[in-house]
mmCIF file of the N, C-alpha and C atoms, coordinates in Angstrom:
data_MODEL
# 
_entry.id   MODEL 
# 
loop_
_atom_site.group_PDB 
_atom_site.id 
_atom_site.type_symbol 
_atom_site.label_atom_id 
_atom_site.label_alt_id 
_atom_site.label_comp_id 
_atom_site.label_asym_id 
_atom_site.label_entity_id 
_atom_site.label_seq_id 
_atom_site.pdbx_PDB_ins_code 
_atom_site.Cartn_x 
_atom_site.Cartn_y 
_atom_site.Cartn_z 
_atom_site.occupancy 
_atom_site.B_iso_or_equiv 
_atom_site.pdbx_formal_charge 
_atom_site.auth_seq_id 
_atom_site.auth_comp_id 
_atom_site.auth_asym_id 
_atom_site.auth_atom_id 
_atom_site.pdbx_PDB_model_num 
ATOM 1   N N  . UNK A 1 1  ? 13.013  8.967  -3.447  1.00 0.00 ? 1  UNK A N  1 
ATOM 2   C CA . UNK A 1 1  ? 12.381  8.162  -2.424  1.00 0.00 ? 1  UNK A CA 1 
ATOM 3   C C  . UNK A 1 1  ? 11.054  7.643  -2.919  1.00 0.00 ? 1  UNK A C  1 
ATOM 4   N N  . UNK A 1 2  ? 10.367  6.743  -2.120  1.00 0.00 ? 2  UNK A N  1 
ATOM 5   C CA . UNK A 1 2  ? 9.376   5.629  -3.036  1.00 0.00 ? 2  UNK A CA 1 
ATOM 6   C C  . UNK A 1 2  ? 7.892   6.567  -1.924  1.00 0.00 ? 2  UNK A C  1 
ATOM 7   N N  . UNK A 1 3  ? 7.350   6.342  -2.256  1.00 0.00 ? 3  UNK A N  1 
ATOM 8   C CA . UNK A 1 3  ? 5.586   6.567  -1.685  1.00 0.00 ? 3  UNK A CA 1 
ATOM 9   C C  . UNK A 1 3  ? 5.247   4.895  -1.689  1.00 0.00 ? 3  UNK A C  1 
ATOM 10  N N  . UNK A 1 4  ? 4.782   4.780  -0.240  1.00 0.00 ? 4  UNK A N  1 
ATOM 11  C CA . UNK A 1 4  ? 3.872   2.923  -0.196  1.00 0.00 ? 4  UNK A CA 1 
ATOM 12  C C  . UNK A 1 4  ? 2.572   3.465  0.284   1.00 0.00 ? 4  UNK A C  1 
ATOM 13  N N  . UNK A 1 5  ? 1.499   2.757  -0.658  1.00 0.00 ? 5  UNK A N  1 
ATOM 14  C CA . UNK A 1 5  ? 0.221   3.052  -0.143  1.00 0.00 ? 5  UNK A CA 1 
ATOM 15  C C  . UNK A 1 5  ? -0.493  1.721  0.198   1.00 0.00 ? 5  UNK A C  1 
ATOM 16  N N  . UNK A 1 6  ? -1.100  1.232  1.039   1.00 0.00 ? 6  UNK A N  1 
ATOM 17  C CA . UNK A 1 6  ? -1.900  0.075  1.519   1.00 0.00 ? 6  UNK A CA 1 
ATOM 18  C C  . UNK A 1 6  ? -3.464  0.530  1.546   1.00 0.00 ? 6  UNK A C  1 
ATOM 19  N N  . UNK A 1 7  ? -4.171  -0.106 0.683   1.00 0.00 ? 7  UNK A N  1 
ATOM 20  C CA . UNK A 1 7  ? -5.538  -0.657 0.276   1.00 0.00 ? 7  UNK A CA 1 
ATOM 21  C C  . UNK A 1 7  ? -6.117  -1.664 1.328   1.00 0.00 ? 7  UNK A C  1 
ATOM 22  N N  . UNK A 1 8  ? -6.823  -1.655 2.319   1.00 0.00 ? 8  UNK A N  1 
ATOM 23  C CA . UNK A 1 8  ? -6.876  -2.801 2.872   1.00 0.00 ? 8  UNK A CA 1 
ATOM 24  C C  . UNK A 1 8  ? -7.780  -2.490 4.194   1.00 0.00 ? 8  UNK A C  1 
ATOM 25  N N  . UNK A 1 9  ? -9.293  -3.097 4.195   1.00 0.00 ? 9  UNK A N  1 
ATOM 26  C CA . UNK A 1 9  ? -10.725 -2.754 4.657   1.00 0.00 ? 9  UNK A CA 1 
ATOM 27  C C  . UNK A 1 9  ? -10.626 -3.259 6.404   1.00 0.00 ? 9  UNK A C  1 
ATOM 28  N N  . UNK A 1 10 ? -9.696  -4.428 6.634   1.00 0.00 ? 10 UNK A N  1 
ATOM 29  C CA . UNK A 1 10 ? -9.988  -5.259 7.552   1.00 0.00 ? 10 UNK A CA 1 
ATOM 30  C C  . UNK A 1 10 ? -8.456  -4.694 8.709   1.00 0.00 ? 10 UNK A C  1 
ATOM 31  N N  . UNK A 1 11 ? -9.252  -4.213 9.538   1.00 0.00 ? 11 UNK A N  1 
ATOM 32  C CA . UNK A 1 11 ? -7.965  -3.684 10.644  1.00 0.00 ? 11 UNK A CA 1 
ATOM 33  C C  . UNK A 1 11 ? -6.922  -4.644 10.949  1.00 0.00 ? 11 UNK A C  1 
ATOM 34  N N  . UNK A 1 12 ? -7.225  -5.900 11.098  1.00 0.00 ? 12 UNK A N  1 
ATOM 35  C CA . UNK A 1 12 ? -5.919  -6.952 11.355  1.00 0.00 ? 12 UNK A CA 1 
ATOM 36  C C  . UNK A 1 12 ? -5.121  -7.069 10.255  1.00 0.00 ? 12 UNK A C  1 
ATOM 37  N N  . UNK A 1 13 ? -5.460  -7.221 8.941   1.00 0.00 ? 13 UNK A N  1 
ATOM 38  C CA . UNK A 1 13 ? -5.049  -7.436 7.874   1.00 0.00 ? 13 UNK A CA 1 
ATOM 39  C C  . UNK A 1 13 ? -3.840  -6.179 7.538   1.00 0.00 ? 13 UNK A C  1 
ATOM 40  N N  . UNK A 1 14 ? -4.387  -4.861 7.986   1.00 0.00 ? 14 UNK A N  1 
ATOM 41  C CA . UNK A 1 14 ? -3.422  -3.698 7.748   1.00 0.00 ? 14 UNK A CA 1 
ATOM 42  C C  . UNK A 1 14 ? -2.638  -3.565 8.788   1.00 0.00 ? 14 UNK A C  1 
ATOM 43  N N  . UNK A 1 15 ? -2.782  -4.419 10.326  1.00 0.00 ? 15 UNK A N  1 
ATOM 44  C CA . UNK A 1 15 ? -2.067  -4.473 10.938  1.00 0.00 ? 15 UNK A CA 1 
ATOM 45  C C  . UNK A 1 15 ? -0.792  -5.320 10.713  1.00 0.00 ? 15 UNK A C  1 
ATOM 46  N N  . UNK A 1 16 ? -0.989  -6.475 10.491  1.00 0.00 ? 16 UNK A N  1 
ATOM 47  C CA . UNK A 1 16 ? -0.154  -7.513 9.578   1.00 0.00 ? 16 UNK A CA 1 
ATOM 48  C C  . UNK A 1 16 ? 1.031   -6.936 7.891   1.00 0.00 ? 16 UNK A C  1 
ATOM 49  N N  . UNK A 1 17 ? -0.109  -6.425 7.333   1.00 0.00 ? 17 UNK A N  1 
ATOM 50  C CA . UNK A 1 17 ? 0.813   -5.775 6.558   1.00 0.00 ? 17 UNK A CA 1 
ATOM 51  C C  . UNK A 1 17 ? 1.655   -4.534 6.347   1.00 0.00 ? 17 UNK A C  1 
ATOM 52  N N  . UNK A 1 18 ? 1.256   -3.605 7.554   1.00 0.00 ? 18 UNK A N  1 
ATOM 53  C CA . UNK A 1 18 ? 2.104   -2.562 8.025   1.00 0.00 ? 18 UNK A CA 1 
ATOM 54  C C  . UNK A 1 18 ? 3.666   -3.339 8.576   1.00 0.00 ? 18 UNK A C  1 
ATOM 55  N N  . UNK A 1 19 ? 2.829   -4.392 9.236   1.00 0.00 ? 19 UNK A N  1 
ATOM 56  C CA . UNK A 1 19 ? 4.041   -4.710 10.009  1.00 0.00 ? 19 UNK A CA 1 
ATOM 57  C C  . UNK A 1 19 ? 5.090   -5.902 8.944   1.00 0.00 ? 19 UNK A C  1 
ATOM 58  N N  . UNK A 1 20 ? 4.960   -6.282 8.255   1.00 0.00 ? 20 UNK A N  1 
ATOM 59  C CA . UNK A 1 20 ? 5.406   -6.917 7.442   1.00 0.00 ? 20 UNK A CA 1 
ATOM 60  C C  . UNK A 1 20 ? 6.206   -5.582 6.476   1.00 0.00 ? 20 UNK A C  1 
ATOM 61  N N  . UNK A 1 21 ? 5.645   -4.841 5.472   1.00 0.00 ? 21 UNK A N  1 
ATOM 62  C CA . UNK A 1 21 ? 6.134   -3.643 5.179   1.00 0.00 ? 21 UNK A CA 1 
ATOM 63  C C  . UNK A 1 21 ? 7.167   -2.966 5.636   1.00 0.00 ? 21 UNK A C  1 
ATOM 64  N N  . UNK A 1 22 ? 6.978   -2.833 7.030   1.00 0.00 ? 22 UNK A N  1 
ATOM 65  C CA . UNK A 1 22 ? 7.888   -1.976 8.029   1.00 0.00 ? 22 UNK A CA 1 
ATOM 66  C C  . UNK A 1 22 ? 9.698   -2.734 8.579   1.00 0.00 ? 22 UNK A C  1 
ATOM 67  N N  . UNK A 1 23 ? 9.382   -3.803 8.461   1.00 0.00 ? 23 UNK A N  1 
ATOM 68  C CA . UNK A 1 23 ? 10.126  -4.856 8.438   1.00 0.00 ? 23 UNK A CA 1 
ATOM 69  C C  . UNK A 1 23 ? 11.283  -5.107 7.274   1.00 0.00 ? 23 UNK A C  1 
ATOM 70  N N  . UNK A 1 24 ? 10.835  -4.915 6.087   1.00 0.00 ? 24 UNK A N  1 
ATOM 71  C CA . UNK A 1 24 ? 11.591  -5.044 4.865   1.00 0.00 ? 24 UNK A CA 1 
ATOM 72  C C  . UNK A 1 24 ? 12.153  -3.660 4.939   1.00 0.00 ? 24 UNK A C  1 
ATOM 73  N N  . UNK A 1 25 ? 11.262  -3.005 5.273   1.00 0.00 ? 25 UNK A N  1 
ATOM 74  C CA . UNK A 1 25 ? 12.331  -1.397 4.721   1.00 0.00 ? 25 UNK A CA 1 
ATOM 75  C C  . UNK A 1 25 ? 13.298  -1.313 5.414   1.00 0.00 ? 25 UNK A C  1 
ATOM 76  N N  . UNK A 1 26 ? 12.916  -1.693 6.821   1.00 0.00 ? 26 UNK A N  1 
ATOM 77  C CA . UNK A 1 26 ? 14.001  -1.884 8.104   1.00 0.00 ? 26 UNK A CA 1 
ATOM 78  C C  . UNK A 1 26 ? 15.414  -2.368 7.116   1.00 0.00 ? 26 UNK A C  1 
ATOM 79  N N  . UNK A 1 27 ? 15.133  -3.572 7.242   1.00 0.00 ? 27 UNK A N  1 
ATOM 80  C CA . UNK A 1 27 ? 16.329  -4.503 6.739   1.00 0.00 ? 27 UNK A CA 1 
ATOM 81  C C  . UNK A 1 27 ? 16.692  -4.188 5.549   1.00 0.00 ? 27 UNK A C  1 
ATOM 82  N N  . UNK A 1 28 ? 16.083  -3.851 4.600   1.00 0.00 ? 28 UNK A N  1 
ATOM 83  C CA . UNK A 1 28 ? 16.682  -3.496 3.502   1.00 0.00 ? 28 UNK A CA 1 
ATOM 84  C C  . UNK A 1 28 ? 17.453  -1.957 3.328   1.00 0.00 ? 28 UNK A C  1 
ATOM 85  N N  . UNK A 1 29 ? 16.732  -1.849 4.600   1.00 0.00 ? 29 UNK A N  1 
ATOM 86  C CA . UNK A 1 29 ? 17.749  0.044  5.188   1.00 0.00 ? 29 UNK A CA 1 
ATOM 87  C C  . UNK A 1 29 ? 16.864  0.919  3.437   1.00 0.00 ? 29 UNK A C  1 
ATOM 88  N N  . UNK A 1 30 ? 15.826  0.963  3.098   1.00 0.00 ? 30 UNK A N  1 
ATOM 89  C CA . UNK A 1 30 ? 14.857  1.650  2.247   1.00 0.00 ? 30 UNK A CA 1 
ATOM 90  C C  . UNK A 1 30 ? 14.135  2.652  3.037   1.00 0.00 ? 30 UNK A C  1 
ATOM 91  N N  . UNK A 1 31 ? 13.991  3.833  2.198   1.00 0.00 ? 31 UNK A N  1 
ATOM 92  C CA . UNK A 1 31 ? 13.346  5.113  3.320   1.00 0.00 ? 31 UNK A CA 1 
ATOM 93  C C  . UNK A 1 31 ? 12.583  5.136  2.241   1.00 0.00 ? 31 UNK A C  1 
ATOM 94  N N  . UNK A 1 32 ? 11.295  5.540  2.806   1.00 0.00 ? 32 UNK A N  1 
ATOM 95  C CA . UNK A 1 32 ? 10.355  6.060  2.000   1.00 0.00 ? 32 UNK A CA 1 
ATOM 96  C C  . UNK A 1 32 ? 9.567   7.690  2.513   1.00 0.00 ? 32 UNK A C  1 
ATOM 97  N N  . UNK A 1 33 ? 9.214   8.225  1.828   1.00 0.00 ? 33 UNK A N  1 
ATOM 98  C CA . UNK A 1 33 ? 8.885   9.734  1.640   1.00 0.00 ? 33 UNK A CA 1 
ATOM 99  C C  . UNK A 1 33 ? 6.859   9.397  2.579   1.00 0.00 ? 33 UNK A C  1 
ATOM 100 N N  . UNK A 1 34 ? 6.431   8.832  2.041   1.00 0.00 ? 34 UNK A N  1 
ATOM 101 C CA . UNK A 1 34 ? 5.200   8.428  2.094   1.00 0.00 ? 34 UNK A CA 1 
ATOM 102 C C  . UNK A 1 34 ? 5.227   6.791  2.729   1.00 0.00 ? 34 UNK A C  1 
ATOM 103 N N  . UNK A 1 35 ? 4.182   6.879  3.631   1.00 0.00 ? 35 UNK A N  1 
ATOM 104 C CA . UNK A 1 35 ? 3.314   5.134  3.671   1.00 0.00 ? 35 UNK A CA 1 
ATOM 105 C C  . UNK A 1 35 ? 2.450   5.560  4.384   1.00 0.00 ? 35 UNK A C  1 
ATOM 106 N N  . UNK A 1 36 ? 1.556   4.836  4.007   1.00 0.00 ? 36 UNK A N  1 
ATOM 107 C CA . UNK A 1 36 ? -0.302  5.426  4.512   1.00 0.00 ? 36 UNK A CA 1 
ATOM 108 C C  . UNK A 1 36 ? -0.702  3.825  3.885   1.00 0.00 ? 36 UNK A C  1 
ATOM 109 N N  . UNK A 1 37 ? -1.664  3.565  5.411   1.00 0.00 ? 37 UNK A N  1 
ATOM 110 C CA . UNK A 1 37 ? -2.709  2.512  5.201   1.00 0.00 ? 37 UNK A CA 1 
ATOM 111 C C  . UNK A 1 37 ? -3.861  2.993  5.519   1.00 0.00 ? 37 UNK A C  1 
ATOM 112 N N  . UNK A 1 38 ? -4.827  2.757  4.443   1.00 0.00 ? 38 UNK A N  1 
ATOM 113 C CA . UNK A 1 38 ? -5.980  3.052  4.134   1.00 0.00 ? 38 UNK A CA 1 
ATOM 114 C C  . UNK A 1 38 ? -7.245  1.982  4.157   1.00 0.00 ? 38 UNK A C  1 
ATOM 115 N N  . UNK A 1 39 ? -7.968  2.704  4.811   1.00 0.00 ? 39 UNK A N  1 
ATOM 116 C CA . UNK A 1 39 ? -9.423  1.266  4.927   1.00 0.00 ? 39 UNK A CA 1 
ATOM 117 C C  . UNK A 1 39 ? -10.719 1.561  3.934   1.00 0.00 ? 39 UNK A C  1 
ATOM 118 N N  . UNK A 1 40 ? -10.451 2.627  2.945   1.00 0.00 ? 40 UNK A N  1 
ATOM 119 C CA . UNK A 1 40 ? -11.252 2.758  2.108   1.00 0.00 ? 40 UNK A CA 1 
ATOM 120 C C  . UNK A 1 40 ? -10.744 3.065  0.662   1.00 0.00 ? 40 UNK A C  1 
ATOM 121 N N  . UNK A 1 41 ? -10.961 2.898  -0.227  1.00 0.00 ? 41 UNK A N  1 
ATOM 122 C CA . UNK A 1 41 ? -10.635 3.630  -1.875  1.00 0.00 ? 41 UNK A CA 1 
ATOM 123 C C  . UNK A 1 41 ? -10.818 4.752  -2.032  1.00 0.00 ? 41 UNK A C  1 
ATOM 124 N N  . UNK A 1 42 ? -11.773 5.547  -1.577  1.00 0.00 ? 42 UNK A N  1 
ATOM 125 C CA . UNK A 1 42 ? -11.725 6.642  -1.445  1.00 0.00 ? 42 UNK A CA 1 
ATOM 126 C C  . UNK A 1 42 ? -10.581 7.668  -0.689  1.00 0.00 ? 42 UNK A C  1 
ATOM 127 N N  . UNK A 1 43 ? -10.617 6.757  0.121   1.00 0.00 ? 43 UNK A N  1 
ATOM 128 C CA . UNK A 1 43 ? -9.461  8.006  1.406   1.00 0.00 ? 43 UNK A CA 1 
ATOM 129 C C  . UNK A 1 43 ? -8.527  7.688  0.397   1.00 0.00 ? 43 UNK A C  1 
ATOM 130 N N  . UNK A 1 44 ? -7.956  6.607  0.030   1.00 0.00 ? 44 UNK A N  1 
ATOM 131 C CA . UNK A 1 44 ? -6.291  6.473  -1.033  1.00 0.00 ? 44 UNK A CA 1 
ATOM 132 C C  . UNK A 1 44 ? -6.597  7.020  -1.981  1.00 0.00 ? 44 UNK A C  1 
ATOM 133 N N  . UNK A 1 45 ? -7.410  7.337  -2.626  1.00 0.00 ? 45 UNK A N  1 
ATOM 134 C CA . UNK A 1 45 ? -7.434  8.088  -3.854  1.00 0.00 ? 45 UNK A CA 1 
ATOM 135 C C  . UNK A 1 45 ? -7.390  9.504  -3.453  1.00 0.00 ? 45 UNK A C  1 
ATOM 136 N N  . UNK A 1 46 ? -7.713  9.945  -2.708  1.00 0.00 ? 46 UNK A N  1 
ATOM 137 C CA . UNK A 1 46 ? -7.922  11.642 -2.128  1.00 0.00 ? 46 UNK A CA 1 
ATOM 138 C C  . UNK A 1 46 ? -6.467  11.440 -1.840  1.00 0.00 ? 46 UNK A C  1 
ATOM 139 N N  . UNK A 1 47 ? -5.355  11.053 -0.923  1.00 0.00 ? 47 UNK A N  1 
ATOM 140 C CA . UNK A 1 47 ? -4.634  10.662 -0.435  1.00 0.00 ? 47 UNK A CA 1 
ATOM 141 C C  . UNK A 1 47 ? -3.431  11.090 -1.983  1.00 0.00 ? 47 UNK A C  1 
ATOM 142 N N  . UNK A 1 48 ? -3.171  10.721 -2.769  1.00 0.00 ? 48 UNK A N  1 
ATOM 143 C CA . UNK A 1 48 ? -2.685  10.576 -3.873  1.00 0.00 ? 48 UNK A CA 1 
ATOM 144 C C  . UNK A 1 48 ? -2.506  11.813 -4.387  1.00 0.00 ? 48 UNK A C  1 
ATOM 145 N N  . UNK A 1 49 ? -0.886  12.374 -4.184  1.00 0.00 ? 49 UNK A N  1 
ATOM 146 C CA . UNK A 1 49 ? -1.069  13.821 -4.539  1.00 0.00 ? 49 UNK A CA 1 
ATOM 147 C C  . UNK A 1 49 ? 0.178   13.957 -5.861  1.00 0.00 ? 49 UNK A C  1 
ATOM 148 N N  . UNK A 1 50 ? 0.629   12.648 -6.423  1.00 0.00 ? 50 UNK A N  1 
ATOM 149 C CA . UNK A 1 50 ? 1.039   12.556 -7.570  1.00 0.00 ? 50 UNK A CA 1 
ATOM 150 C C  . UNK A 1 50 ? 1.371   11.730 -8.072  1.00 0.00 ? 50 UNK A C  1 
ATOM 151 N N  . UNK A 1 51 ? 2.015   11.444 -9.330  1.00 0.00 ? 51 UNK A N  1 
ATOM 152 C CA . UNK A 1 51 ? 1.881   10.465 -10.360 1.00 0.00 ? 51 UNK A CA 1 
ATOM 153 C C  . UNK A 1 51 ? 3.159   10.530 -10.358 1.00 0.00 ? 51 UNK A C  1 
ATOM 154 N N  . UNK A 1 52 ? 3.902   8.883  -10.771 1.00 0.00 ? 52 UNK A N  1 
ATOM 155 C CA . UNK A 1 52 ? 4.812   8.865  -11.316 1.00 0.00 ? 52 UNK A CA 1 
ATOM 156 C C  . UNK A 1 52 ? 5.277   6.886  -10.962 1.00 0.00 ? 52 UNK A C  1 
ATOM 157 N N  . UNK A 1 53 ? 7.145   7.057  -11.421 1.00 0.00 ? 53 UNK A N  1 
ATOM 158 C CA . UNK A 1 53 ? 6.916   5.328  -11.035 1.00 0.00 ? 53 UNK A CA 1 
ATOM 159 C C  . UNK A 1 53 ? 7.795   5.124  -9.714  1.00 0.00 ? 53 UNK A C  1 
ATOM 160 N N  . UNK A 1 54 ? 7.453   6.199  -8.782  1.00 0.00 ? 54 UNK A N  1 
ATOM 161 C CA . UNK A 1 54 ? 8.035   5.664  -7.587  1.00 0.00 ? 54 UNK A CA 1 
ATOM 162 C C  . UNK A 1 54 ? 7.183   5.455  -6.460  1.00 0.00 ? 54 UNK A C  1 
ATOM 163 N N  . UNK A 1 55 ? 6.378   5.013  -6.885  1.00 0.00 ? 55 UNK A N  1 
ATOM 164 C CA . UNK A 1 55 ? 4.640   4.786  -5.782  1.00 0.00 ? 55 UNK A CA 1 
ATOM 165 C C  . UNK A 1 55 ? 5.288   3.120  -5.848  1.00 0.00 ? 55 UNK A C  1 
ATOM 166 N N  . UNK A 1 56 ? 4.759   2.839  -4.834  1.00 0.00 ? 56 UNK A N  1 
ATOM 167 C CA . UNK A 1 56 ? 4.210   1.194  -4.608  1.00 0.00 ? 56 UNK A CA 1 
ATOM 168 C C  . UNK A 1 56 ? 2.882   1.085  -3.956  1.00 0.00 ? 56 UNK A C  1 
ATOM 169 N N  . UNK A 1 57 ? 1.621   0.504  -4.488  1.00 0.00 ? 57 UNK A N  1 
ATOM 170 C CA . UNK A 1 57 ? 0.837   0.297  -4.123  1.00 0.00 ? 57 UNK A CA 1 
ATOM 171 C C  . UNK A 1 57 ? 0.378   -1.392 -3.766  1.00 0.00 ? 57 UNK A C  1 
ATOM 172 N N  . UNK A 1 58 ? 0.039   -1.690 -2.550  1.00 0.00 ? 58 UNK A N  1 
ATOM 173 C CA . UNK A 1 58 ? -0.919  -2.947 -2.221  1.00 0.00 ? 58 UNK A CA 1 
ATOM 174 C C  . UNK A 1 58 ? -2.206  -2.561 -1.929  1.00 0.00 ? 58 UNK A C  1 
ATOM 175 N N  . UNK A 1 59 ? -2.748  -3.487 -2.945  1.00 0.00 ? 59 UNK A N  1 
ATOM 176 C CA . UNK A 1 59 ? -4.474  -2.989 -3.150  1.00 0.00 ? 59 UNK A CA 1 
ATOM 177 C C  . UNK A 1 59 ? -5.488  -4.759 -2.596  1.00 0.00 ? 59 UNK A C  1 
ATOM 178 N N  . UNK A 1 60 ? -6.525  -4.533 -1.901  1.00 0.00 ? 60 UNK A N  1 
ATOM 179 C CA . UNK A 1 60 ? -6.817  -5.462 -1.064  1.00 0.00 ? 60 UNK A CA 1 
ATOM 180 C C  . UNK A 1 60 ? -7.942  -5.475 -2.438  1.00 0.00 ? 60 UNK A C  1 
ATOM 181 N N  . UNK A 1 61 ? -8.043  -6.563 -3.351  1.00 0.00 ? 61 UNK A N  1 
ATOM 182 C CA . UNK A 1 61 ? -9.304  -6.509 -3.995  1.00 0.00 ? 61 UNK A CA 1 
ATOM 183 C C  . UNK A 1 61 ? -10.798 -7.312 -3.752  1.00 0.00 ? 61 UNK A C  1 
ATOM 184 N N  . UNK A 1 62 ? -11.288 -7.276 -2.554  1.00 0.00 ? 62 UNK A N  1 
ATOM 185 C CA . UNK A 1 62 ? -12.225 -7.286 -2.097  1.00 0.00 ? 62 UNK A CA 1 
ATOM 186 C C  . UNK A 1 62 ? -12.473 -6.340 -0.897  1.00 0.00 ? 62 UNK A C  1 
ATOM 187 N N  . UNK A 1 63 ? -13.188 -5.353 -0.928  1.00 0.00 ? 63 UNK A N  1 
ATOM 188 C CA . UNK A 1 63 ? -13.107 -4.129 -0.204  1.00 0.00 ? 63 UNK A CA 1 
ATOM 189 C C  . UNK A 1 63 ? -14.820 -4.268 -0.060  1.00 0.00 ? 63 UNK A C  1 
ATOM 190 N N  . UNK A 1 64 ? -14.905 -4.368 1.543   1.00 0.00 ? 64 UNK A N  1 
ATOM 191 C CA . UNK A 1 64 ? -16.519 -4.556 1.925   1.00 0.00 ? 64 UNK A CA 1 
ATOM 192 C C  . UNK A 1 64 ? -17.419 -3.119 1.521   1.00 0.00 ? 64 UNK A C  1 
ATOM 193 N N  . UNK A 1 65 ? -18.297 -3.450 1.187   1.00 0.00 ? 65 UNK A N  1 
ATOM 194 C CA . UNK A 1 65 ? -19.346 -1.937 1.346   1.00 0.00 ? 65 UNK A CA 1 
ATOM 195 C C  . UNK A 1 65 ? -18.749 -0.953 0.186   1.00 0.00 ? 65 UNK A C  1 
ATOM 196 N N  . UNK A 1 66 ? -18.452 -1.189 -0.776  1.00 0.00 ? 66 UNK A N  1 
ATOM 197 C CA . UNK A 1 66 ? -18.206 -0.799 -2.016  1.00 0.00 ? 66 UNK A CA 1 
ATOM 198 C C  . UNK A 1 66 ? -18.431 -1.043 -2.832  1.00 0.00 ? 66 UNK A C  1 
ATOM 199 N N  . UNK A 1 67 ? -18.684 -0.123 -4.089  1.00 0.00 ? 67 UNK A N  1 
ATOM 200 C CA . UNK A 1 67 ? -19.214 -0.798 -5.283  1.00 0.00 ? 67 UNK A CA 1 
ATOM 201 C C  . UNK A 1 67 ? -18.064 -1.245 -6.398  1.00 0.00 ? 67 UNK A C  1 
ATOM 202 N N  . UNK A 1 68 ? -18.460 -2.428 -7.057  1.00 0.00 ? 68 UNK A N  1 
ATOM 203 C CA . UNK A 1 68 ? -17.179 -3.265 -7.533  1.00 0.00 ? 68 UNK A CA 1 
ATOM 204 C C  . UNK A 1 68 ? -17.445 -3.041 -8.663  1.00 0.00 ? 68 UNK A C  1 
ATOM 205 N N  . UNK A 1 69 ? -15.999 -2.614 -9.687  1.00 0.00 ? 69 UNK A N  1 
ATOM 206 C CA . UNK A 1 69 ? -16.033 -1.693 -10.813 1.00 0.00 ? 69 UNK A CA 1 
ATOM 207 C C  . UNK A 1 69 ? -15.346 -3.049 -11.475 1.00 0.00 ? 69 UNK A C  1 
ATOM 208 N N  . UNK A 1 70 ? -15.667 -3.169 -13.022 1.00 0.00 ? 70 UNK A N  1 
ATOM 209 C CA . UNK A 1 70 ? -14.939 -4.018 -14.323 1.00 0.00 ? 70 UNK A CA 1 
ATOM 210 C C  . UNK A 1 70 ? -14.665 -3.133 -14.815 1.00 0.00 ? 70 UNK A C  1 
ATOM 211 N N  . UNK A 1 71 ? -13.160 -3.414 -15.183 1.00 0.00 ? 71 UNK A N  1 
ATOM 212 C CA . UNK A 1 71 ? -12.869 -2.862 -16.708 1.00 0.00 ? 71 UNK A CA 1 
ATOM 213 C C  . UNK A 1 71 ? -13.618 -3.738 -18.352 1.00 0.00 ? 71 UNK A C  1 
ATOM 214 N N  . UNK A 1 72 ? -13.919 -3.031 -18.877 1.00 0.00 ? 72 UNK A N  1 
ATOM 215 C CA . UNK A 1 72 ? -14.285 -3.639 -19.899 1.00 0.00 ? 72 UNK A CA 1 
ATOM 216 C C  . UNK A 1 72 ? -13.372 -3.319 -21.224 1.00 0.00 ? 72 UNK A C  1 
ATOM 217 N N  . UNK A 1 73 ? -13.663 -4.859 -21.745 1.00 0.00 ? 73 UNK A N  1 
ATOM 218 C CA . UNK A 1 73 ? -12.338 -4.138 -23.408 1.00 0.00 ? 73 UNK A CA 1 
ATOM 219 C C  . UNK A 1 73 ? -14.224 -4.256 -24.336 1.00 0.00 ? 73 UNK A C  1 
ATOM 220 N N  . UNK A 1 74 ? -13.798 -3.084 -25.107 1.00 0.00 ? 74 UNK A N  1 
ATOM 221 C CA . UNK A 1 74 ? -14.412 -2.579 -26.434 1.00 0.00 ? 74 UNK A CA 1 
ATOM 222 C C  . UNK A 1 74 ? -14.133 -3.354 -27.817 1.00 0.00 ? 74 UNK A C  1 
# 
């Protein structure tokens, strides 16, 4: 079974995409073990209790009142 995690700061926005989400699994008759929408990076990262490739994540990349990280290449 898959884990869905939602990234996403703005309450309408996670309302919209819960419900959009909830919709496909419906119809596509897909069960998932996990789905959690989250309004901070922090709570989804605490949230995250393992690794592997049956996660699906949607990540909102502008997240208010946070500090905004680059990767950098060396």
């Amino acid at each position: 079974m898959i884990n869905i995690f939602v990234l996403e700061d703005e309450i309408l926005q996670q309302s919209r995409i819960e419900t959009a989400i909830l919709k496909i699994l419906n119809e596509k008759q897909i069960r998932c073990r996990i789905f959690d929408v989250f309004g901070s990076s922090t709570q989804l990262l605490e949230a995250i209790e393992e690794r592997g490739s049956h996660q699906l994540f949607f990540l909102d990349i502008e997240i208010k009142n946070e500090e905004k990280k680059r990767a950098r290449n060396c």
